[in-house]
Backbone as a ProteinNet text record, in pm:
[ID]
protein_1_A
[PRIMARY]
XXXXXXXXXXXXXXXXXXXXXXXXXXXXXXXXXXXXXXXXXXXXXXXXXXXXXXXXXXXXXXXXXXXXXXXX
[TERTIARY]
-13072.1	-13196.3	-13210.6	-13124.5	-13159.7	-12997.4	-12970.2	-12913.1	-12932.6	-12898.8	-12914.5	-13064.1	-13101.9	-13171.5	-13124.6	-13045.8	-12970.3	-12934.5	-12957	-12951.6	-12806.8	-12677	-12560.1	-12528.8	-12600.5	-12589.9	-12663.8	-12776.5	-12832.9	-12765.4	-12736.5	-12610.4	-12486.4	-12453.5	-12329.5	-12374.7	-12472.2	-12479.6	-12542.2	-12591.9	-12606.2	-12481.7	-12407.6	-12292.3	-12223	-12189.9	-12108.1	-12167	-12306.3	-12340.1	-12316.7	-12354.5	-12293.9	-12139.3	-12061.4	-11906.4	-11880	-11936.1	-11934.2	-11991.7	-12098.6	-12163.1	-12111.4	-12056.4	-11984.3	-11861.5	-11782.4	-11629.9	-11585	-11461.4	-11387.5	-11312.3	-11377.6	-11297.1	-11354.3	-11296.2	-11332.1	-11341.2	-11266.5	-11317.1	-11325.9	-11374.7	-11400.8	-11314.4	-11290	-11222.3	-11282.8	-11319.2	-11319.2	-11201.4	-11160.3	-11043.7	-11159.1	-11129.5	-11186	-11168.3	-11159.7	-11115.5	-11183.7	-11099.8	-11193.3	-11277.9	-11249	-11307.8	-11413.6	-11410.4	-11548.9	-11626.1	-11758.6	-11843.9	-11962.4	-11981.8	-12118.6	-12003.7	-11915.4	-11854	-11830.2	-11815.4	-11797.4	-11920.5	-11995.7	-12169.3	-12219	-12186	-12208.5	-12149.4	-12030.5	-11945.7	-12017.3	-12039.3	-12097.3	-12265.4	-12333.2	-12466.3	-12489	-12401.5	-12393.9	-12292.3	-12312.5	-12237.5	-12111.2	-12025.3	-11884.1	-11835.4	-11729.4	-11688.4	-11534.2	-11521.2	-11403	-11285.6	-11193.1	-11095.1	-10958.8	-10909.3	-10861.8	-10832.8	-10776.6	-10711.3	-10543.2	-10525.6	-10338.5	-10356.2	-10237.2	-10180.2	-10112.4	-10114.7	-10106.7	-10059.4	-10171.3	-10149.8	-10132.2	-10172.8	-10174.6	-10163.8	-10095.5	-10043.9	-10197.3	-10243.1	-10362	-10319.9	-10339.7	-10332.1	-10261.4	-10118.5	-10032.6	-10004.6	-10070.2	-10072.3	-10090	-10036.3	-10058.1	-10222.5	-10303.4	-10427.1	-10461.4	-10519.2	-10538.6	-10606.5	-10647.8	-10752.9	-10785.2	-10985.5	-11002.2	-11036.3	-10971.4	-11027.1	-11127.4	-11237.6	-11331.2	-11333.7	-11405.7	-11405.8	-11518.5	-11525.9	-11680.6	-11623.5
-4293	-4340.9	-4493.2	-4504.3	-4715	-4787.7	-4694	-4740.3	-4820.6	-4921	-5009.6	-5093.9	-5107.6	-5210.5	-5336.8	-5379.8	-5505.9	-5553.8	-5450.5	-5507.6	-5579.2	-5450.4	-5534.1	-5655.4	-5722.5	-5825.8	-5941.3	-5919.9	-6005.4	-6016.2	-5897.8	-5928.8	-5968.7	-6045.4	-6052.2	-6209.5	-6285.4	-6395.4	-6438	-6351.7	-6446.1	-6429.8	-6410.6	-6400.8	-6503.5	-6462.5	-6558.7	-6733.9	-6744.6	-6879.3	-6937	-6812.9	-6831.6	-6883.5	-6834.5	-6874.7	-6958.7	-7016.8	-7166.6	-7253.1	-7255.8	-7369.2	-7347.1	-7250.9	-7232.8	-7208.2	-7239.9	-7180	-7335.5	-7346.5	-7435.9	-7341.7	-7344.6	-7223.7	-7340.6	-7335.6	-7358.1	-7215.8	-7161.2	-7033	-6870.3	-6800.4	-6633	-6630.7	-6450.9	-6388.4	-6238.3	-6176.5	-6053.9	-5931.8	-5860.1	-5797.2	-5651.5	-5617.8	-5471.7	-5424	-5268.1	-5224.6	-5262.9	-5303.6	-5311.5	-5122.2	-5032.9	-4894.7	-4890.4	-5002	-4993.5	-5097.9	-5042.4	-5131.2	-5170.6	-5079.5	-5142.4	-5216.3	-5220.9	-5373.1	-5514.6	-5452.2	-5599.7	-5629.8	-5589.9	-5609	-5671	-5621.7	-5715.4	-5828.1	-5846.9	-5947.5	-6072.4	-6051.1	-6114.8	-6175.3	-6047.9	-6079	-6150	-6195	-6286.6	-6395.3	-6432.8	-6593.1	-6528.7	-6487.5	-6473.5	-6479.8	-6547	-6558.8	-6486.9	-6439	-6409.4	-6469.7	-6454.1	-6539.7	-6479.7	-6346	-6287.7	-6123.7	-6111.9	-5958.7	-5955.9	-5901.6	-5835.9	-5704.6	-5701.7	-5597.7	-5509	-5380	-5295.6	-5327.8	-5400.2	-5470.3	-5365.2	-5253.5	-5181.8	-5089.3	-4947.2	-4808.2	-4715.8	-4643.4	-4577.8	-4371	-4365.2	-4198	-4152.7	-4190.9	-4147.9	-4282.4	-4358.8	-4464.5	-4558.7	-4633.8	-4825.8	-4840.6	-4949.7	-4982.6	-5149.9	-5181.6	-5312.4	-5353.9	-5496.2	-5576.3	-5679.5	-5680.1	-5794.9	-5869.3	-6007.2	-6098.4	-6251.4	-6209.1	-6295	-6405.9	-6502.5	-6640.6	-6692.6	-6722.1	-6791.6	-6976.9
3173.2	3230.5	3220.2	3153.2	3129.9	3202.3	3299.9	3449.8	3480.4	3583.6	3677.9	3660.4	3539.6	3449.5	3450.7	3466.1	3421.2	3301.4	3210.5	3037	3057.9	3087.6	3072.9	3111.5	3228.8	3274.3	3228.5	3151.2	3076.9	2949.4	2876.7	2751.6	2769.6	2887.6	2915.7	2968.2	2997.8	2999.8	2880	2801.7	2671.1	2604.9	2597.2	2526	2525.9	2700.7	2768.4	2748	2708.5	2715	2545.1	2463.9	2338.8	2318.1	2366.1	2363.4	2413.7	2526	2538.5	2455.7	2364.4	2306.4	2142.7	2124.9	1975.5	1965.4	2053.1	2063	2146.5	2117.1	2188.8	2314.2	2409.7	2520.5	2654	2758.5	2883.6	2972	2983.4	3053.3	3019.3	3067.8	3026.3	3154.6	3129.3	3223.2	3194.8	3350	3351	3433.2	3360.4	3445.6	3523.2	3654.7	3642.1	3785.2	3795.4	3887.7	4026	4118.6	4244	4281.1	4234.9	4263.3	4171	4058.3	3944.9	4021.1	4099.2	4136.3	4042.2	3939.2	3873.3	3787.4	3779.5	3640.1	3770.1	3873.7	3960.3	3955.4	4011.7	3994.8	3868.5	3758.1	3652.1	3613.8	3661.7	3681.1	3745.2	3858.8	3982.2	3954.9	3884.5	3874.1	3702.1	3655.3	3515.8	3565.2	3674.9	3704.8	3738.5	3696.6	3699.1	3880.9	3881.1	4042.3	4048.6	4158.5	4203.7	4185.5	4106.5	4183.4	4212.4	4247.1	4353.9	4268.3	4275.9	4308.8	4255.4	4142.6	4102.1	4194.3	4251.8	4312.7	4224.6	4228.5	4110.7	3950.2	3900.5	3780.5	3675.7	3626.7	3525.1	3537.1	3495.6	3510.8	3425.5	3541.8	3460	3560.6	3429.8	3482.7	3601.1	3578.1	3650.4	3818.6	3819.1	3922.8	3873	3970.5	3952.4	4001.8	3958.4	3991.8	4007.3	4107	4155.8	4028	3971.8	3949	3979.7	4025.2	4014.8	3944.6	3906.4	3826.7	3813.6	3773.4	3796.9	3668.1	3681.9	3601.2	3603.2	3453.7	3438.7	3391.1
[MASK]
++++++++++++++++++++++++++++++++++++++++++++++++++++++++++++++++++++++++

């Protein structure tokens, strides 16, 4: 029932803004299936941008599976 709330996406930019101001890092990375739309969605709706697509990057349950990888 606490679905499509946005919590994850609000805990995922405070985080993400935490690790920038206490960590020596320049960028995050999110890996996730282009067939997982609520993790692109959270991806997308906490800043994170596109920046393309591995062609069957990782072996999951018997198949190869795309990812996309986004960047904050």
């Amino acid at each position: 029932e606490q679905r499509g709330k946005g919590y994850t996406s609000e805990a995922l930019k405070l985080f993400s803004a935490y690790l920038f101001e206490t960590k020596q890092i320049n960028r995050l990375e999110i890996h996730a299936s282009p067939g997982n739309i609520g993790s692109c969605k959270v991806a997308e709706k906490s800043g994170f941008r596109l920046e393309g697509t591995k062609r069957q990057a990782c072996w999951v349950r018997g198949q190869y599976l795309d990812l996309n990888i986004y960047y904050l």
